[in-house]
PASEBA-1860 file (N, C-alpha, C; in nm, 3 decimals):
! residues 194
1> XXXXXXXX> 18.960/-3.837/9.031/19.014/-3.890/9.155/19.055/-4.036/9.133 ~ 19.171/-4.115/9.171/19.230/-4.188/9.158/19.125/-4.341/9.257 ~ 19.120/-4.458/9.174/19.068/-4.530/9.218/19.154/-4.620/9.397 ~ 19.057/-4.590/9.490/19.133/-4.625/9.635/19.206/-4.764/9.591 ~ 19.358/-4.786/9.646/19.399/-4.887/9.633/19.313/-5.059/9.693 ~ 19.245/-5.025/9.830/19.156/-5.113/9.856/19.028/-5.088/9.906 ~ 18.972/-5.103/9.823/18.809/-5.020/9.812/18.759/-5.114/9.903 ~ 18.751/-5.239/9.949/18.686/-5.349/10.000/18.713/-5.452/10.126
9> XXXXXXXX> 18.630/-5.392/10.239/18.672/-5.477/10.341/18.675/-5.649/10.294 ~ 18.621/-5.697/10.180/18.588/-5.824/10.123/18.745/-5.817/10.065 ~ 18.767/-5.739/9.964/18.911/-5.727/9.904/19.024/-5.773/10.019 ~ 19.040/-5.662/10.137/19.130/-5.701/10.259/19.118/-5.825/10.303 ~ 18.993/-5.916/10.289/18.973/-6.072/10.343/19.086/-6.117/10.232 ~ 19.003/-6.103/10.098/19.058/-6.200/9.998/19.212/-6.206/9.983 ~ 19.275/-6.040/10.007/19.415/-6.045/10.004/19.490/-6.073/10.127 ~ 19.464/-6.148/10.247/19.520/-6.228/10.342/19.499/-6.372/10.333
17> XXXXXXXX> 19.422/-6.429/10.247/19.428/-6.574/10.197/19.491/-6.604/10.096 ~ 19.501/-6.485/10.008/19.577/-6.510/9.875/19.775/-6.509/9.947 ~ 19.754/-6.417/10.027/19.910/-6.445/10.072/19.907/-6.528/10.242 ~ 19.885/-6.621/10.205/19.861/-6.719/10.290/19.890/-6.682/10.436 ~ 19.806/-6.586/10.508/19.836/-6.530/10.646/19.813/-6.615/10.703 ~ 19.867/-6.656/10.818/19.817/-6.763/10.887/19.625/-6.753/10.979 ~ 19.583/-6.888/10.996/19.463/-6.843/11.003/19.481/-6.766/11.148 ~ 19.548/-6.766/11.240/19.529/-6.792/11.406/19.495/-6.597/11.377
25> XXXXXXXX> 19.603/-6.589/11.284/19.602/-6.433/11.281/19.488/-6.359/11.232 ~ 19.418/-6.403/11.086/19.266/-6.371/11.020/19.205/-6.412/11.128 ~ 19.191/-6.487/11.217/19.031/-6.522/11.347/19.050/-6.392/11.428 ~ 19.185/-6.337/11.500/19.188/-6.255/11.568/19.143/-6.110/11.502 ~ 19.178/-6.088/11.343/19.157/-6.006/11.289/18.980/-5.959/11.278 ~ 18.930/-6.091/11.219/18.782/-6.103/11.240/18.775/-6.073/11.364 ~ 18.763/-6.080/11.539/18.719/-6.045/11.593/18.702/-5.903/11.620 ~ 18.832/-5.851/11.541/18.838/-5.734/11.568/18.730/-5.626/11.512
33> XXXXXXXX> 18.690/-5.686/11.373/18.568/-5.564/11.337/18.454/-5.597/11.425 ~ 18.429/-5.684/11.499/18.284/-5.698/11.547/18.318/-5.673/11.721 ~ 18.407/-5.592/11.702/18.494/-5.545/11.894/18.382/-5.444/11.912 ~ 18.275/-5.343/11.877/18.174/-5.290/11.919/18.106/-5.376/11.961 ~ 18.057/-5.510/11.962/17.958/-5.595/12.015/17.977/-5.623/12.131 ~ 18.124/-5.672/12.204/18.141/-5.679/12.302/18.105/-5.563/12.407 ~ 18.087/-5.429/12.362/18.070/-5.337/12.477/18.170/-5.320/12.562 ~ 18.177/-5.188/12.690/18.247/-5.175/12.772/18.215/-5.250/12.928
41> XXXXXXXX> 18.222/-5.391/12.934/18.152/-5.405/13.088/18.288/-5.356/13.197 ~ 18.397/-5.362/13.145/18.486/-5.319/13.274/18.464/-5.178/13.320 ~ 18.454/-5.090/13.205/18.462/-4.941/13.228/18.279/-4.935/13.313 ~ 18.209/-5.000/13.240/18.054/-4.952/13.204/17.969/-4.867/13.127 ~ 17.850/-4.883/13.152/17.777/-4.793/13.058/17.780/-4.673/13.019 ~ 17.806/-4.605/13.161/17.810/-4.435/13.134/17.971/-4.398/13.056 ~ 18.062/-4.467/13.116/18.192/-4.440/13.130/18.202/-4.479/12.938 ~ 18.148/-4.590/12.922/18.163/-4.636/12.784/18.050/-4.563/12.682
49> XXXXXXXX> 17.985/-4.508/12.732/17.905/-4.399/12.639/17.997/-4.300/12.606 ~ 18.085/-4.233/12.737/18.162/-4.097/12.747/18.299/-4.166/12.633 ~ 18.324/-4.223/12.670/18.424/-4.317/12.592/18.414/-4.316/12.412 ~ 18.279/-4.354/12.418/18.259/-4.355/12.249/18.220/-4.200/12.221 ~ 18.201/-4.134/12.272/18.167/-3.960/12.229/18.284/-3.926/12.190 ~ 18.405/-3.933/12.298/18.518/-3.878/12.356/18.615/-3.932/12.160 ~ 18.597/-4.052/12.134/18.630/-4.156/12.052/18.582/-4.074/11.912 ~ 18.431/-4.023/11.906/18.353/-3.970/11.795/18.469/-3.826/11.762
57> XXXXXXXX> 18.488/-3.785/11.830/18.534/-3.663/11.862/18.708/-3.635/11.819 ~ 18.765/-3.727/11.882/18.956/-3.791/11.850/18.958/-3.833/11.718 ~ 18.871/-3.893/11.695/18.918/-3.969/11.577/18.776/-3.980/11.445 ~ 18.729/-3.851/11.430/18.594/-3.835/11.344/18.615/-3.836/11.186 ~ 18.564/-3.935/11.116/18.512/-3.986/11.011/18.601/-4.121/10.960 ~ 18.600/-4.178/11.079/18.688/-4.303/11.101/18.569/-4.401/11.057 ~ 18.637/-4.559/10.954/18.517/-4.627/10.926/18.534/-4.733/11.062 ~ 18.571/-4.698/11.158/18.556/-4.775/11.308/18.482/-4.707/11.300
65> XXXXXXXX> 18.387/-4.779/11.393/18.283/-4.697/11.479/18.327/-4.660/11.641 ~ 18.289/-4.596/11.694/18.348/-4.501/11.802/18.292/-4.621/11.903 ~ 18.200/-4.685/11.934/18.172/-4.797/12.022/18.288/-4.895/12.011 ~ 18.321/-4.913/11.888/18.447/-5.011/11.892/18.582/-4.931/11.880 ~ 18.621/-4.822/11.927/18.721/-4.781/12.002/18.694/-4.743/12.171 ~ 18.531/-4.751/12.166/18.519/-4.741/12.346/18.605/-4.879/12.371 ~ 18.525/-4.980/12.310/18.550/-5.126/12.342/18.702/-5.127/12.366 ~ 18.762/-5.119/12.236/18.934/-5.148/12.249/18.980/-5.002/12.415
73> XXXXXXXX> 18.941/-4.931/12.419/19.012/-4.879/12.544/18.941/-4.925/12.653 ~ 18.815/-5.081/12.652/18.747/-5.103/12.736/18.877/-5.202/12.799 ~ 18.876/-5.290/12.689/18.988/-5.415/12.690/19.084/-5.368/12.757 ~ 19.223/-5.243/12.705/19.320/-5.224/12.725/19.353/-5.066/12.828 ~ 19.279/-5.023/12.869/19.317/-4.851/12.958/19.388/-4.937/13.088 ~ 19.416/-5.066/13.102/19.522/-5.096/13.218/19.615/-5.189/13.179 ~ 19.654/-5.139/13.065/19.750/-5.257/12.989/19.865/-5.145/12.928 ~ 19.987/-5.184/12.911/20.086/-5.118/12.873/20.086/-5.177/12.708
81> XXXXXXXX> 20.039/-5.100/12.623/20.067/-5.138/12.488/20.166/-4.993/12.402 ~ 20.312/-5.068/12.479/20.404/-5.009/12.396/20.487/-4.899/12.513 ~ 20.518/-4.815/12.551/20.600/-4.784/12.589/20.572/-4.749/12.715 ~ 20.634/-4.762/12.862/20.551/-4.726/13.020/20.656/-4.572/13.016 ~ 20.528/-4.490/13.051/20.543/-4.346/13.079/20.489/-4.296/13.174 ~ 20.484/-4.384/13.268/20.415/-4.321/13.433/20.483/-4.214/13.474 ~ 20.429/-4.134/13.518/20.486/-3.971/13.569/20.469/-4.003/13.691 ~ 20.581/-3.951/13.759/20.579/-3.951/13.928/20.489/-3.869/13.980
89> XXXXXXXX> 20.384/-3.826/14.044/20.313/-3.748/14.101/20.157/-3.721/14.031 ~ 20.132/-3.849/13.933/20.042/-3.849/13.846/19.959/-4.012/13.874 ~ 19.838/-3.994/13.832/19.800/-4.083/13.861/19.814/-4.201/13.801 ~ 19.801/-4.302/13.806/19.843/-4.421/13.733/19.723/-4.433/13.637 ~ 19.752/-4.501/13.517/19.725/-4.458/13.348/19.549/-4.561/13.442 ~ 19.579/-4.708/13.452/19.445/-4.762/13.545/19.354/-4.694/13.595 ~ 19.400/-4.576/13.682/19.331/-4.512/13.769/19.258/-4.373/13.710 ~ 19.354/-4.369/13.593/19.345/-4.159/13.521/19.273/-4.232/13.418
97> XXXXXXXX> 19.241/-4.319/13.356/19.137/-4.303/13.240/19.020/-4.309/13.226 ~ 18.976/-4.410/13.387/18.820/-4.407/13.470/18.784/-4.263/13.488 ~ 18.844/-4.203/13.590/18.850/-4.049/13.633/18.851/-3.980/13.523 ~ 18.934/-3.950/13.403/18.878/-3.837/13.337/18.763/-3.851/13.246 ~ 18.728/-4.003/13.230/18.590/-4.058/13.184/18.482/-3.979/13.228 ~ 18.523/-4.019/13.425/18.396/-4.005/13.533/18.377/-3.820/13.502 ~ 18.523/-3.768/13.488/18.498/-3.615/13.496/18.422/-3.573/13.361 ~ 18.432/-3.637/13.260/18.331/-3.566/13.117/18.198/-3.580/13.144
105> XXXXXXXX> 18.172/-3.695/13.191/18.055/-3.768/13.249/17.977/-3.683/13.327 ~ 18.054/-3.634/13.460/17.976/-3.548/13.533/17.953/-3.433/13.499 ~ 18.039/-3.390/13.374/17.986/-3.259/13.316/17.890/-3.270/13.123 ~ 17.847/-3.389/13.113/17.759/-3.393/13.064/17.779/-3.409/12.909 ~ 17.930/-3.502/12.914/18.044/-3.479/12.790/17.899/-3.516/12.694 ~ 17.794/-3.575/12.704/17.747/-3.660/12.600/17.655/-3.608/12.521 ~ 17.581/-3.488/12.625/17.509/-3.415/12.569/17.516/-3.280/12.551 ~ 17.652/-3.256/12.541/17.692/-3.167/12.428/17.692/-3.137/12.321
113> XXXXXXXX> 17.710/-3.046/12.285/17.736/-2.977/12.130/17.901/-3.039/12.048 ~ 17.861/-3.058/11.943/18.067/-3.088/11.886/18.127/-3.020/11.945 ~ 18.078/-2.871/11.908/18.208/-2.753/11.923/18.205/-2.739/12.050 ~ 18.091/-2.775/12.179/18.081/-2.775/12.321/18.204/-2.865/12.372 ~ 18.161/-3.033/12.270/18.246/-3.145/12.344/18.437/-3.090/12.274 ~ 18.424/-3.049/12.186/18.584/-2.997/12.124/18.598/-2.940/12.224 ~ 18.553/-2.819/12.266/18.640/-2.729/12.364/18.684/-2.774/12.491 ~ 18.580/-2.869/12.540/18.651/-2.937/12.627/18.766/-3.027/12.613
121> XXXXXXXX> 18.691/-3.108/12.524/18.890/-3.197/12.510/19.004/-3.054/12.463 ~ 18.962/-3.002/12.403/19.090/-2.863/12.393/19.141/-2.815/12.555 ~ 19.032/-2.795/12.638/19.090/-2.743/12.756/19.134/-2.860/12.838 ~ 19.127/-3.005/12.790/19.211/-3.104/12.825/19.316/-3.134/12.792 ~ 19.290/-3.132/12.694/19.499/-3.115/12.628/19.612/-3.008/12.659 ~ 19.486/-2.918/12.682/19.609/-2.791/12.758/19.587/-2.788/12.920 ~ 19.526/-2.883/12.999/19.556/-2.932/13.079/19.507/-2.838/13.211 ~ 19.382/-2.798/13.131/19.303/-2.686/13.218/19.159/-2.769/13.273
129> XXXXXXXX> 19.121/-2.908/13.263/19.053/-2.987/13.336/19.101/-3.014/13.474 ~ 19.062/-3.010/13.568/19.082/-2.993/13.694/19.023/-3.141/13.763 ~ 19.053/-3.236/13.770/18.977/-3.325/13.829/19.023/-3.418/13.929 ~ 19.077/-3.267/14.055/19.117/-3.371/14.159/19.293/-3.404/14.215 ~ 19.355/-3.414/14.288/19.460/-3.456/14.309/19.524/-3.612/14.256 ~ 19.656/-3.516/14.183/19.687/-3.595/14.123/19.635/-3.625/13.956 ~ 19.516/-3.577/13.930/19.462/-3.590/13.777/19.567/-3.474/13.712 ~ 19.602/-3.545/13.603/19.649/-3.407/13.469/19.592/-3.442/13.368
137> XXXXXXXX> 19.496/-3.308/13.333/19.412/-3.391/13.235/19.514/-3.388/13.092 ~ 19.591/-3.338/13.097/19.690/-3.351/12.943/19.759/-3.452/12.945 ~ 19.795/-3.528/13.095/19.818/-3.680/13.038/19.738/-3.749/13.030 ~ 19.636/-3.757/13.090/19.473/-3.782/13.021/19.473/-3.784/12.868 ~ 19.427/-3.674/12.857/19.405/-3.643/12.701/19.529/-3.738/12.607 ~ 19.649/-3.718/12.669/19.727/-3.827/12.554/19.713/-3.946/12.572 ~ 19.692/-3.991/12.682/19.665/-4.152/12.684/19.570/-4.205/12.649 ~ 19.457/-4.102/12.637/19.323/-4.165/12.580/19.340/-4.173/12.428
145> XXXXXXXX> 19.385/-4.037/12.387/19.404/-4.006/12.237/19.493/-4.191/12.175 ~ 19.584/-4.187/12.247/19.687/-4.316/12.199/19.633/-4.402/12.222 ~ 19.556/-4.462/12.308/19.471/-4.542/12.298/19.371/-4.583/12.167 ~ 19.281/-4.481/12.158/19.175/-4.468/12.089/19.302/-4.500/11.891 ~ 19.424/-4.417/11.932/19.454/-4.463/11.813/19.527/-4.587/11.738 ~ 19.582/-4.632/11.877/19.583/-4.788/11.860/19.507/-4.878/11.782 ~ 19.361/-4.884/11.844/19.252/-4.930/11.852/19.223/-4.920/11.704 ~ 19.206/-4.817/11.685/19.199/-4.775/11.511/19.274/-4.830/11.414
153> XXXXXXXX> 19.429/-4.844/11.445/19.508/-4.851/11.339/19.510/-5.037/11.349 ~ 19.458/-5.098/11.493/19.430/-5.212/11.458/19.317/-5.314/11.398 ~ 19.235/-5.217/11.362/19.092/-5.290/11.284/19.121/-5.297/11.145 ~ 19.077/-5.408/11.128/19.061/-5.391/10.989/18.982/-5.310/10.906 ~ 18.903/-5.238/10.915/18.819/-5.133/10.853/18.941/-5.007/10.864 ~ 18.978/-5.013/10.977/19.061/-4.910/10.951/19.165/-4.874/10.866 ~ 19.230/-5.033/10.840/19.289/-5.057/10.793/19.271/-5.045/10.632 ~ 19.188/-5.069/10.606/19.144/-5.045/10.436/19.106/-4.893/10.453
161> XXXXXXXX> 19.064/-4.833/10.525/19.005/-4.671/10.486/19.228/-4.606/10.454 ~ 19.299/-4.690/10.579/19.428/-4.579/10.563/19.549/-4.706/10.437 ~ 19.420/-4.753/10.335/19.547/-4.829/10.312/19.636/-4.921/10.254 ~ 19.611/-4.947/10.386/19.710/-5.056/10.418/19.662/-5.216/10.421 ~ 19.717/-5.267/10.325/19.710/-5.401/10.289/19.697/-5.518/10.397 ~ 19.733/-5.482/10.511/19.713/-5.585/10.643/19.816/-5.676/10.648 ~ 19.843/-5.748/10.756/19.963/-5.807/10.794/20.042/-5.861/10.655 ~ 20.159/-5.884/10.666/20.218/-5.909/10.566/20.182/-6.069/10.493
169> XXXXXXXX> 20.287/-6.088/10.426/20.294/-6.240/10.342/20.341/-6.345/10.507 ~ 20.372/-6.466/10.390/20.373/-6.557/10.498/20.497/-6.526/10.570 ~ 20.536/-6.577/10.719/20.702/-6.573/10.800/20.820/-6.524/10.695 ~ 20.854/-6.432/10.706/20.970/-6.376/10.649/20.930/-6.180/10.609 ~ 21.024/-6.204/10.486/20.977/-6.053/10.456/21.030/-6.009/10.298 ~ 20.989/-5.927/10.242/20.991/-5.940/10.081/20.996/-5.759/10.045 ~ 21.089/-5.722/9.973/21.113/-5.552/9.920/21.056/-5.576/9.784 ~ 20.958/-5.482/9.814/20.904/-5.421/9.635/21.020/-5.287/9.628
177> XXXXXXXX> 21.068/-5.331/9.487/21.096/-5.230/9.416/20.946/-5.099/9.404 ~ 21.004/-4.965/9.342/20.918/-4.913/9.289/20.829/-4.902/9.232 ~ 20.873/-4.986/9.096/20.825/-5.028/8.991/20.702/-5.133/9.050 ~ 20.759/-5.234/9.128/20.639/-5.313/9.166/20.576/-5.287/9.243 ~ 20.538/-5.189/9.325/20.468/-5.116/9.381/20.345/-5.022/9.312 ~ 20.418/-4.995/9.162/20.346/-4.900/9.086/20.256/-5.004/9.034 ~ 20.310/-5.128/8.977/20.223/-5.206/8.922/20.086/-5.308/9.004 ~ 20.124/-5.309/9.131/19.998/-5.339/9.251/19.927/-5.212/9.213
185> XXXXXXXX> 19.959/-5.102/9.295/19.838/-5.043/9.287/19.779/-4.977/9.142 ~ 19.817/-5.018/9.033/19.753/-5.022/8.896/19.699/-5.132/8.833 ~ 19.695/-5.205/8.960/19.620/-5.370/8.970/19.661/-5.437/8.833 ~ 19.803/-5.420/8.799/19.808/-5.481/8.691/19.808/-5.663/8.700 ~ 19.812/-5.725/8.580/19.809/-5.902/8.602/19.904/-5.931/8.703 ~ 19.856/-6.034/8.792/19.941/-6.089/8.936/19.976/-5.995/9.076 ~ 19.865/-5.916/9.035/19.898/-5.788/9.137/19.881/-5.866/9.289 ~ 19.787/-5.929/9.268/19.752/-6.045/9.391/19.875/-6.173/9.503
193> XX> 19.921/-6.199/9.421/20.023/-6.263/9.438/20.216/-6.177/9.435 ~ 20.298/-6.284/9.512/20.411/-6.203/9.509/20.468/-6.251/9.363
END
């Protein structure tokens, strides 16, 4: 098996100083692996328990931890990150991600079985959760899912399990050939530098 291109959340530090990221950007980055500490106080406890199950479940054998994707959909389930898709006759994304929280919740999302808590998010995606006028739980299910994968693809842990080298070099932008592409990840001399 081929050695991972970045084996090391320490490696991902070292290679954003070596290409001189700016710091404002590494502080925000650092906060981001320690975003489980903050907790869910907007959602709350129960809602942010159901949250990190729901999280265990979407996105399983992620080196996030599922508390710090409760967290990031604690921060953002009333924030538009990236494209507004409000459905007319649906509840607003603010209002539908508490509610289908509150609905796993009241049916006991937490102390379930995997294959118990799977089938439910399955009968959420096909939009056979029932919770109320106005709830669809299949736009539920995608907004949480996109959420939760946001959240993911912006940590840095995540970022080294899928990867990816982390924000680029300094202001501008730079094409590797093939060839120099082959020679980074065969860590050959200056692989570090452009």
């Amino acid at each position: 098996m081929p050695e991972p291109r970045y084996p090391t959340l320490e490696e991902f530090w070292k290679r954003l100083e070596v290409r001189d990221t700016e710091p404002d950007l590494r502080a925000q980055l650092a906060q981001r692996v320690r975003r489980e500490d903050r907790g869910t106080p907007r959602l709350g406890a129960e809602r942010g328990a159901v949250a990190a199950a729901v999280a265990a479940r979407l996105v399983p054998g992620s080196a996030v931890p599922p508390e710090a994707l409760a967290a990031f959909l604690d921060e953002t389930y009333d924030r538009q990150l990236g494209r507004g898709d409000e459905r007319v006759g649906t509840m607003p994304t603010p209002e539908l991600i508490p509610a289908g929280l509150d609905l796993l919740g009241q049916r006991g999302f937490t102390r379930l079985t995997e294959s118990e808590q799977d089938g439910l998010l399955a009968a959420a995606e096909r939009g056979e959760l029932h919770g109320g006028e106005r709830f669809e739980s299949s736009v539920w299910f995608r907004r949480i899912r996109g959420k939760f994968l946001l959240g993911y693809g912006s940590d840095p842990r995540a970022m080294v399990q899928m990867g990816y080298p982390g924000p680029s070099y300094r202001p501008g932008h730079i094409w590797l050939d093939r060839g120099e592409v082959a020679a980074r990840v065969k860590r050959k001399p200056g692989y570090l530098r452009l």
